[in-house]
C-alpha positions in Angstrom: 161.5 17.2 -216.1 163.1 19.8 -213.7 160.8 21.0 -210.5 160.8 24.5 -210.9 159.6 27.1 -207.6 156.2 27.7 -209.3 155.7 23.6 -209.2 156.5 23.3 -206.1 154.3 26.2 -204.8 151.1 24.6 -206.4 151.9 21.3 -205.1 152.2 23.2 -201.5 148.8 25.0 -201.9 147.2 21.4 -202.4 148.7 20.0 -199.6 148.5 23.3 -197.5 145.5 22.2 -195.2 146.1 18.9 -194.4 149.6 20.0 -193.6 148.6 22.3 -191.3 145.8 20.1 -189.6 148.4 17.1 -189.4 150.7 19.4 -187.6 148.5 21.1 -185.1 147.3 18.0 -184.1 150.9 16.8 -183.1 152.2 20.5 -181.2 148.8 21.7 -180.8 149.4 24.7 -182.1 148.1 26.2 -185.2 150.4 29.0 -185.3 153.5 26.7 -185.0 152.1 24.3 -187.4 151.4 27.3 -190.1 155.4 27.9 -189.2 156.6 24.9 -189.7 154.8 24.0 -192.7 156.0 27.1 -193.9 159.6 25.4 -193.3 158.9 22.7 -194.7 157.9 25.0 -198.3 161.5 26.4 -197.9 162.6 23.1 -197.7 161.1 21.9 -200.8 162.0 24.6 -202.5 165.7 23.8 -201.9 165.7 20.2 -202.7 163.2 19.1 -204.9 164.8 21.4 -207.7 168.0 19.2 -207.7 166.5 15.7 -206.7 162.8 16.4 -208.6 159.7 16.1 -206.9 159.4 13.1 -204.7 156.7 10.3 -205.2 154.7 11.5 -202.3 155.0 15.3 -202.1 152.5 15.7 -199.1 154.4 13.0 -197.2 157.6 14.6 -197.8 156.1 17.8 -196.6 154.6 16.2 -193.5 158.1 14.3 -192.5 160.1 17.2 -193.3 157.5 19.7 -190.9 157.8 16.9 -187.7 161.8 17.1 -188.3 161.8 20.9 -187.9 159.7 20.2 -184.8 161.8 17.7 -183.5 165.1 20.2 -183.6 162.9 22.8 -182.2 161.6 20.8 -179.0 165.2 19.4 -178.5 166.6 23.4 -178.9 164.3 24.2 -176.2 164.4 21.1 -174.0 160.8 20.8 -173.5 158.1 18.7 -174.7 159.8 15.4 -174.2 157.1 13.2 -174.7 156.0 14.7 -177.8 159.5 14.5 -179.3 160.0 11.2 -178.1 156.3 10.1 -179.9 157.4 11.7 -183.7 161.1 11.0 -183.2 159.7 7.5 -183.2 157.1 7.7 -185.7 160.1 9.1 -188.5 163.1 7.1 -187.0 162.1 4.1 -186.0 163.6 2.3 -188.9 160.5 2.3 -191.1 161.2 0.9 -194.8 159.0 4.4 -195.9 158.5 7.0 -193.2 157.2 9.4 -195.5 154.0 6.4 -196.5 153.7 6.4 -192.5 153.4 9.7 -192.0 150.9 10.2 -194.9 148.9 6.9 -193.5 148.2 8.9 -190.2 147.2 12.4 -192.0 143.4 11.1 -191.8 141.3 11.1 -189.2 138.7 8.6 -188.1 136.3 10.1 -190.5 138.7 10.5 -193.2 139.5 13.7 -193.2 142.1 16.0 -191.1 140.7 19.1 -192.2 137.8 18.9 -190.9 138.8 18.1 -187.6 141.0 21.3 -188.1 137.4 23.5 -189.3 135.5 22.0 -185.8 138.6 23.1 -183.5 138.2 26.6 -185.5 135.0 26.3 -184.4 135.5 25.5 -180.6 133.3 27.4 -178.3 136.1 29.3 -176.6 135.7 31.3 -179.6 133.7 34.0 -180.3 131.7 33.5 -183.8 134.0 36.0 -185.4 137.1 34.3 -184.3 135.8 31.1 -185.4 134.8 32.4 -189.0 138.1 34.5 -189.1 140.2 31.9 -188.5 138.7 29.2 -190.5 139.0 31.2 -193.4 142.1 32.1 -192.7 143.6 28.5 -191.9 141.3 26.3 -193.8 140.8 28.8 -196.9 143.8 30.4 -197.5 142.4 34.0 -197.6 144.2 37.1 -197.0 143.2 39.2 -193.6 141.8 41.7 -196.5 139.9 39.5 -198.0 138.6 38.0 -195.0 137.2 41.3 -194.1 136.1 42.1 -197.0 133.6 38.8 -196.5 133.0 40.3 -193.1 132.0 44.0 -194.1 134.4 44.7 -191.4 138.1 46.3 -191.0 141.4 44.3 -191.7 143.1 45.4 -188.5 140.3 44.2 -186.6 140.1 40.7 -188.5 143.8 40.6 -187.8 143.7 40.5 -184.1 140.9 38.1 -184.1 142.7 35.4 -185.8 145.7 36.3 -183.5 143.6 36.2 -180.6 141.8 33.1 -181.2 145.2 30.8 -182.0 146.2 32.1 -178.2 143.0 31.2 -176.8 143.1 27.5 -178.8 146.6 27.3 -177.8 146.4 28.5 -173.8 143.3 26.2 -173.5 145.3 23.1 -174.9 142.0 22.3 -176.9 142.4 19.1 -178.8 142.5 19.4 -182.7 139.8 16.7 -183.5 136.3 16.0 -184.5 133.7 16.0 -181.7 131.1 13.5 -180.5 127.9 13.3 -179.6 126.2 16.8 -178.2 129.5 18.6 -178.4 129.3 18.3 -182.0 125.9 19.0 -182.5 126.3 22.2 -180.4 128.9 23.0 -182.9 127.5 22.4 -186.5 125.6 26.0 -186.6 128.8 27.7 -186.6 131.0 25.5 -188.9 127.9 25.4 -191.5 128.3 29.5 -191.1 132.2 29.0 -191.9 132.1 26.5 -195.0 129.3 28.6 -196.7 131.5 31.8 -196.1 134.3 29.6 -197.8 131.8 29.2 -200.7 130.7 33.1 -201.0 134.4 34.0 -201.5 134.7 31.6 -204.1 131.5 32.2 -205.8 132.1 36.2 -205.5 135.8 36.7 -205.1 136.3 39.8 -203.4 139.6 40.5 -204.8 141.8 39.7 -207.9 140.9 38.9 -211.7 138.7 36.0 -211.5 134.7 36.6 -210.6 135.1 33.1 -209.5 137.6 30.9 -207.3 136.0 27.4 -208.6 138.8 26.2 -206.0 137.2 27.5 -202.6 133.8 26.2 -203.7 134.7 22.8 -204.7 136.7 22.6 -201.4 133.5 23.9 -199.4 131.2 21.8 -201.1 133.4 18.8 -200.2 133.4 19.4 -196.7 129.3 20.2 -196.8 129.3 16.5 -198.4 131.4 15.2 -195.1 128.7 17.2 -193.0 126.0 15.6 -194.6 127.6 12.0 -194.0 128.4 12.9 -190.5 124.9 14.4 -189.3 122.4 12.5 -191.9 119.2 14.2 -190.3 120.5 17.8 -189.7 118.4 19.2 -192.3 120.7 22.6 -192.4 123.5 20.5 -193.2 121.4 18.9 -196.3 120.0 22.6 -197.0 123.8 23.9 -197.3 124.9 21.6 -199.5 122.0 22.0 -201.6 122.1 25.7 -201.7 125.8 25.5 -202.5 125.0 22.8 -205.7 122.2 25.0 -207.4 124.4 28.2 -206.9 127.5 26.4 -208.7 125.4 24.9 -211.3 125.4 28.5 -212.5 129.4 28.9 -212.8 130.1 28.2 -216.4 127.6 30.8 -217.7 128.5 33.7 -215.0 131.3 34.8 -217.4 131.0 35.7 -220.8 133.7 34.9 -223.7 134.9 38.5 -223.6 135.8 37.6 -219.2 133.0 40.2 -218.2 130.5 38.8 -215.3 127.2 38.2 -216.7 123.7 38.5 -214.7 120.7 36.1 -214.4 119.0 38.1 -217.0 121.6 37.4 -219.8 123.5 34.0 -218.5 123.1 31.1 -221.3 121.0 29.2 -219.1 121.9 25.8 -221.2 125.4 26.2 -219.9 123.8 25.7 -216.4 124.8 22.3 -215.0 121.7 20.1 -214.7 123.6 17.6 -212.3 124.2 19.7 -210.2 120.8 21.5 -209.9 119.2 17.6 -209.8 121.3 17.2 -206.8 120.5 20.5 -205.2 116.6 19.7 -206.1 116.8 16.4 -204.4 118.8 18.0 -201.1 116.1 20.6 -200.7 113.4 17.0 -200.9 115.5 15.9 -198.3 115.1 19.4 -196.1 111.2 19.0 -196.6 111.2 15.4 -195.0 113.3 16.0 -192.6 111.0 19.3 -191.9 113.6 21.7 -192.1 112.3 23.8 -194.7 112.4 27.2 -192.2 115.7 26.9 -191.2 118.0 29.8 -192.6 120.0 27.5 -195.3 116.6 26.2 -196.9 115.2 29.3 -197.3 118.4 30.3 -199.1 118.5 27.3 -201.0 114.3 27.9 -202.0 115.6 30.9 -203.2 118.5 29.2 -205.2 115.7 27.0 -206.5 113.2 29.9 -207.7 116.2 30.2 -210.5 117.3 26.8 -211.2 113.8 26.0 -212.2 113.4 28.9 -214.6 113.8 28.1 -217.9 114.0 31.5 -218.8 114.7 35.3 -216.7 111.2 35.6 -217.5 109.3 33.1 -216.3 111.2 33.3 -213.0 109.0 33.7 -209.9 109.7 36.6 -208.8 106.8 37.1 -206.0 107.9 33.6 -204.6 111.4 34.8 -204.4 109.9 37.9 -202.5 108.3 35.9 -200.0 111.1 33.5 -199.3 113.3 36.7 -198.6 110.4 37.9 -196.2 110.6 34.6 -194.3 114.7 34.9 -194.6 114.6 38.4 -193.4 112.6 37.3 -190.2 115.2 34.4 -189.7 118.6 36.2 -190.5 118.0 40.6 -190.0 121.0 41.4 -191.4 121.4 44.5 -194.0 122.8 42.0 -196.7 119.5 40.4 -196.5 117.6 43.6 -196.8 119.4 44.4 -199.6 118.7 41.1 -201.7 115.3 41.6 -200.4 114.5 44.9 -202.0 115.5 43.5 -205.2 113.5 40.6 -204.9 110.4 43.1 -204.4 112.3 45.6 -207.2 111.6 42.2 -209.5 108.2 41.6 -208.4 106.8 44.7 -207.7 108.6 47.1 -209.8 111.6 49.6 -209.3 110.1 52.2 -207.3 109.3 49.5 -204.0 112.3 48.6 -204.5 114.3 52.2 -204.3 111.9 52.6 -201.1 113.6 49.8 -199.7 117.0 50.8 -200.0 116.0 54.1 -198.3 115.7 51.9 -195.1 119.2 50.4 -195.1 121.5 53.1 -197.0 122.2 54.6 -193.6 123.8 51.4 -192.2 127.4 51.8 -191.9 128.5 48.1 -192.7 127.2 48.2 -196.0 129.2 52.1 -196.9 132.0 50.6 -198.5 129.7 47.4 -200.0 129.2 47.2 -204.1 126.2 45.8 -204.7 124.6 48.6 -202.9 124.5 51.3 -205.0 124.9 48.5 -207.9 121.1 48.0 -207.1 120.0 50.8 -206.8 121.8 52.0 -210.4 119.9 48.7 -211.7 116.1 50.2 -210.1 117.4 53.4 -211.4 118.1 52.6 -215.2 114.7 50.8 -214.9 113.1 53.7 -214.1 114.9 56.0 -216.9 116.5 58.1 -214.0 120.0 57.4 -216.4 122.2 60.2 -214.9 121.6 58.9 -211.5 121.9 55.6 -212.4 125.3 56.5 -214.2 126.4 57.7 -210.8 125.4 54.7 -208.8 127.4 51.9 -211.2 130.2 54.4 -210.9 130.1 54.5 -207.2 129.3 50.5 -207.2 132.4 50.1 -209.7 134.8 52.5 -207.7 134.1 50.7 -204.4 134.8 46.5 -206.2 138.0 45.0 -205.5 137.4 42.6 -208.3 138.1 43.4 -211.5 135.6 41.1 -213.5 133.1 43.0 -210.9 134.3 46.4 -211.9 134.9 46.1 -215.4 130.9 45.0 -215.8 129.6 48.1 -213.8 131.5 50.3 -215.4 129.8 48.7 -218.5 127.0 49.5 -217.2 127.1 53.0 -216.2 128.4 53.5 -220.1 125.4 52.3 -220.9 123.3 54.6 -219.2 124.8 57.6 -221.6 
């Protein structure tokens, strides 16, 4: 069967990480390795159309990247040692230097790419950098999207990511998986990163698709390595669980006709039961471990208020209200308010939860943010205010860069007349 361009750029989007982490590892740095693994695409795309697709692709990838590296360190007659380490790993007469190669992709934990999120996540780094570039590297998303997940401008996101490669690269900080308290120290932030992985996915901020299943299986992968590499970190068991009851929910999100449904009219038998037995039993875990107050339980309590509803209506909605009051004195953050005054919208009735919104509409990094005035055209339309709620879907609808997103609020300020 003949490789064709599109084959060969799915079987690089695979392999795209642990490309990239293999590389920065050897030159230690990530903006070289992003270049050369770039080179090595170009590569592929030459060859593989003519010879077919070689038995190990990623191997292939990884020998063809060290080569370009190789010419480039003997073109600028520096790095000796390096050159002389990979020259030897490819050309020392091995009977399959692209098996060798692909032997030495993994780590001692088993997995490059997390050594790759924890060097992201170095303390040089400011948070921003960290989450910036994580996404960026680890992810795969766009500087838009990236700051779109950040409520914050793309310029801006732009010279963080540039910024933080220089300060990685200047510092010559090693591309690997710390020990001890130095790993500990960094958990917090690289929790913060894979669950930003898993909102984009869950919520795409761009493009067709409501959902990228593809970024949250690859975030709840790496929450599973966190769980198996810090056992009693109850955040890192809350994560995981709060990212298993949230994609239990996937297959019933969209409807037949591609339009995103809500909690109130989701098929709640399309729900994944594994998945929400799994997140049950993490948030078990989080209560023995006595972890329930930390910011990922409370999220993954709230997760739980739905996964144990067997219908919208017998979901508790005054629990769900007081969760987001203990959130809200955890994590202040205007995203929290906002899911907060719907909680109380639900419990308490439309008019607390307009009241709500009054306190927060004034922030400026929720101006340009949907689900703002896509709540309050929801406590609107409850209330029969349907002109104003028209207004507010049409606002919410005008300001979504997904178009799943956008199609169902403009649905839904049709239906308001």
């Amino acid at each position: 069967m003949e490789t064709t361009a599109r084959d060969i750029e799915a079987i690089f989007r695979l392999e795209r990480v642990r490309l990239i982490a293999g590389l920065a590892r050897h030159v230690g740095d990530i903006s070289l390795a992003e270049d050369l693994a770039q080179d090595a695409l170009m590569a592929a795309l030459g060859a593989w159309p003519r010879t077919g697709t070689p038995p190990n692709p990623g191997g292939w990838l990884m020998t063809t990247a060290k080569r370009r590296a190789v010419d480039l360190w003997r073109r600028r007659r520096m790095m000796a040692r390096h050159e002389a380490a990979i020259t030897h790993e490819i050309e020392a007469g091995q009977s399959d230097a692209h098996a060798a190669v692909e032997a030495h992709l993994d780590d001692a934990i088993g997995d490059e790419r997390l050594s790759l999120i924890f060097t992201a996540c170095h303390p040089l780094l400011s948070r921003d950098q960290r989450t910036a570039l994580t996404l960026k590297i680890i992810a795969g998303l766009t500087t838009e999207e990236i700051a779109r997940a950040f409520l914050s401008q793309e310029t801006t996101v732009a010279q963080r990511i540039v910024r933080a490669k220089k300060i990685l690269r200047d510092g010559d900080v090693a591309f690997e998986v710390p020990l001890g308290e130095e790993r500990a120290a960094r958990l917090g932030s690289v929790l913060e990163v894979i669950y930003l992985i898993f909102n984009e996915g869950y919520a795409a901020s761009r493009g067709e698709d409501l959902i990228r299943p593809q970024l949250c299986q690859e975030a709840m992968r790496l929450g599973r390595i966190l769980v198996g590499l810090a056992p009693e970190e109850p955040e890192a068991h809350a994560l995981l669980s709060l990212m298993e009851l949230q994609a239990s929910r996937f297959k019933a999100r969209v409807g037949a006709d591609g339009r995103a449904l809500t909690l109130e009219t989701q098929n709640r038998g399309l729900w994944d039961r594994l998945l929400i037995q799994r997140g049950l039993a993490g948030l078990a875990t989080v209560t023995r471990l006595g972890g329930e107050d930390g910011v990922y339980a409370l999220q993954a309590a709230l997760a739980a208020v739905h996964a144990r509803a067997t219908t919208f209506a017998k979901t508790d909605w005054t629990l769900s209200a007081s969760l987001y009051d203990r959130l809200m004195a955890r994590l202040p953050s205007p995203v929290v308010a906002l899911n907060r005054a719907v909680a109380h919208a639900m419990a308490f009735g439309p008019e607390t939860g307009l009241a709500l919104l009054e306190e927060i509409e004034a922030e400026q990094s929720l101006a340009g943010y949907a689900p703002l005035p896509a709540a309050k055209g929801d406590f609107l339309f409850r209330l029969g205010r349907m002109a104003e709620a028209r207004a507010a879907f049409a606002r919410a609808a005008g300001l979504s860069g997904n178009a799943a997103e956008r199609a169902f609020l403009m649905g839904r300020a049709e239906a308001c007349g």
